[in-house]
C-alpha positions, 0 to 999 in steps of 0.5 A: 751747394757751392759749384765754385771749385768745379773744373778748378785745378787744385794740388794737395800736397801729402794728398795721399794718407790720413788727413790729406786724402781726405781733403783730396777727396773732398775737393773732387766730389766738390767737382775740382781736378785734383792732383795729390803729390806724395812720396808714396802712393795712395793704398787706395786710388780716389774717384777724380784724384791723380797721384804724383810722385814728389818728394816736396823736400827737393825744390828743383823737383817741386818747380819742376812740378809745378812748371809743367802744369798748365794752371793751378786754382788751389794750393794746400799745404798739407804734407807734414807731420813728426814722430814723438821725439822729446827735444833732449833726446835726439840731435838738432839735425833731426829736429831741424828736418821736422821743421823743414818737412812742415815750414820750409816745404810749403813755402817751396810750393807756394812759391813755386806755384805763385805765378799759376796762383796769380793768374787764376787769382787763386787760393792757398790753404795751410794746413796748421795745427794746434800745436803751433799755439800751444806747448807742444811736449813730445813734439816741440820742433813740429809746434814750432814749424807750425806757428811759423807757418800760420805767421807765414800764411799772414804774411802771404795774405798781405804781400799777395793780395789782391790776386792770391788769398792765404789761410790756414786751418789750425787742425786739432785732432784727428782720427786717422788709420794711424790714430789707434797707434797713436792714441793707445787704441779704441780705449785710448781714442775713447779717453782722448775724445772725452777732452774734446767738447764736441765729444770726439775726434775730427775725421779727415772729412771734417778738415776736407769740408773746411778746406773747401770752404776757404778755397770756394768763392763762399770765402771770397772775402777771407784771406789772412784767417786762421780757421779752428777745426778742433772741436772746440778745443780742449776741455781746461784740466783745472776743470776736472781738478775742481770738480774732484775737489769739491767730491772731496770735500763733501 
């Protein structure tokens, strides 16, 4: 086992629901001091993970947060997220705040935590989605933000370095409490599994062990990388289309 984050401070952001408490819970039981910064509050208290009220969309409040803190070792960038909003169907001003929730406040809290990063030679993990590498219908502005934070998180990687790695997780789906929502219920997560070649969904534990091992020494060499958590992607709908062709024609 990689005893590398023991005793190491590390600050998640949205450390409190879904896809963030796992990556909290996973770096306390890697022994880290783990601090999970939310608007609201966890359902339920993690063993090793201290809540902080934050909302990352106020940058006073965010330096502020990070300035009474007596050091920082890790940083993820998780908060985000976006309903299902067609581009057509809302106003600009909406779109514009889904990008700021998952562009704009994790440049706000890396910049606010650069100089503890910088004297712990510390680590940044983006947490990216796929959507930043495909279209993204139903959630275009959300895509958008992400790609954008994968460029951002290459360009940390080359203006930081030495001192501070920067990589990114691109995320695919995930199997969250809010996922029978989402995906039309056990019958729908049944279906959207069969797309994926590893043959289901990622849990928020799976995302959690990978953001371990980029803020580990393991990854002492990596920074600048964008790391798959997607189960191997997506199964090419042609694929199945072909295949009922040629039933077809039999």
């Amino acid at each position: 086992m990689d005893n590398s984050l023991r005793g190491r401070t590390v600050v998640v952001t949205g450390g409190t629901r879904g896809v963030g408490a796992g990556i909290a819970r996973a770096f306390a039981q890697a022994g880290a001091q783990v601090l999970a910064c939310a608007r609201r509050p966890p359902r339920q208290p993690v063993d090793g993970v201290e809540f902080t009220p934050l909302d990352l969309r106020d940058p006073p409040a965010v330096r502020a947060f990070f300035d009474a803190l007596p050091g920082v070792d890790v940083l993820v960038n998780n908060a985000g997220g976006t309903p299902h909003r067609l581009l057509a169907g809302t106003d600009a001003e909406r779109h514009a705040r889904v990008i700021e929730l998952n562009l704009l406040t994790p440049l706000t809290a890396s910049l606010a935590a650069y100089e503890h990063l910088s004297r712990s030679r510390g680590a940044v993990v983006m947490i990216g989605s796929v959507s930043g590498s495909r279209p993204s219908p139903g959630s275009a502005a959300y895509g958008a933000a992400k790609a954008g934070l994968e460029n951002l998180a290459g360009s940390m990687a080359v203006e930081w370095a030495p001192r501070i790695r920067v990589n990114t997780l691109v995320v695919g789906m995930v199997r969250t409490e809010l996922a029978p929502l989402h995906y039309g219920g056990q019958d729908g997560i049944d279906a959207v599994a069969r797309t994926v070649p590893l043959g289901r969904l990622a849990t928020p534990s799976d995302v959690g062990a990978a953001a371990v091992f980029l803020a580990s020494d393991a990854a002492r060499y990596i920074s600048g990388a964008s790391l798959l958590v997607h189960g191997g992607g997506e199964r090419p709908a042609f694929l199945d289309a072909a295949t009922a062709n040629k039933e077809d024609s039999r």
